[in-house]
Structures are given as structure tokens and as C-alpha cells.
N, C-alpha and C positions, 0 to 999 in steps of 0.2 A: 960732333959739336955738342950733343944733349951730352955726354960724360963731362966736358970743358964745363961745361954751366952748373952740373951738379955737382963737380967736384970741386968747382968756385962757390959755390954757395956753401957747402960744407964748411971749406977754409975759412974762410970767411966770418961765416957766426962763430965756427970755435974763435980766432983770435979777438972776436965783439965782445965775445964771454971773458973772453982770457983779459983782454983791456977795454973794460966797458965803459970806462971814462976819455976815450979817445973820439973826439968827431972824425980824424981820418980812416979811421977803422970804419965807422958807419957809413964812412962816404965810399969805401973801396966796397962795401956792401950792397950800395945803391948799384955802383956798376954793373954787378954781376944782374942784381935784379932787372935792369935796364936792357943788359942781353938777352935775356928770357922774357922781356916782353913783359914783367911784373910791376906795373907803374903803380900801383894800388900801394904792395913793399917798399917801391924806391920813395914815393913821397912818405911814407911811414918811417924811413930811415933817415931820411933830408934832414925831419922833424927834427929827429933825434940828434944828429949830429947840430943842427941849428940850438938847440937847448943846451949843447956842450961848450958852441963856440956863437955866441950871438954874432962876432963881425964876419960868420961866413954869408958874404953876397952871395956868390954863387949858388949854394942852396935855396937861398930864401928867393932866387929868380928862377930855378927848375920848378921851386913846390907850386909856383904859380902857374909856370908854363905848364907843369906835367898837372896840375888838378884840372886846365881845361879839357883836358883829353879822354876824363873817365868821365865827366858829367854826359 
């Protein structure tokens, strides 16, 4: 499972890199961080994809649900 995650996290930022102006790329980013338990990254990534595409709901209702979690 820990190779699944790190080799999703790899793919991942390379295609971020590769198409940085995509909010679906930052959103497929969040998942992998979401698997690994990295809520800290996934709401950093939400952000990011939220600043790409203002009308994504979905995000801007995780960054809320997932910052009660690390307070």
C-alpha cells in the first residue's frame, strides 16, 4: 500500500508541474494526500485548486470539513 501512495504522490505533482493551471490535477492530488492521511497537503491543495476554479463547491466544503480536523 505505502509504494500505491508514494508512487501516487509522485505522479501526481509531476502532472501539477507539468499542467499547473488545471484545478483537476490539484484535486487528483488531494486524493492521494487524503490516502496517506496528509490533511494538512490535501486542504493546501483544495486551496489551490479553489483559486483555479472559484465555482468548485466540493472543495470549498472539504477545506471546511477537513480544517476542523487538524485544529
Amino acid at each position: 500500500m505505502l509504494f500505491f501512495i508514494i508512487f501516487g504522490t509522485t505522479i501526481s505533482k509531476i502532472i501539477v508541474t507539468l499542467y499547473p493551471n488545471s484545478s483537476t490535477n490539484y484535486n487528483s492530488l488531494v486524493e492521494v494526500f487524503m490516502k496517506s492521511s496528509d490533511t494538512p497537503q490535501a486542504i493546501i491543495n483544495y486551496k489551490k485548486s479553489l483559486t483555479l476554479d472559484f465555482g468548485n463547491s466540493s472543495a470549498e466544503k472539504y477545506i471546511k470539513k477537513l480544517s476542523h480536523h487538524i485544529k
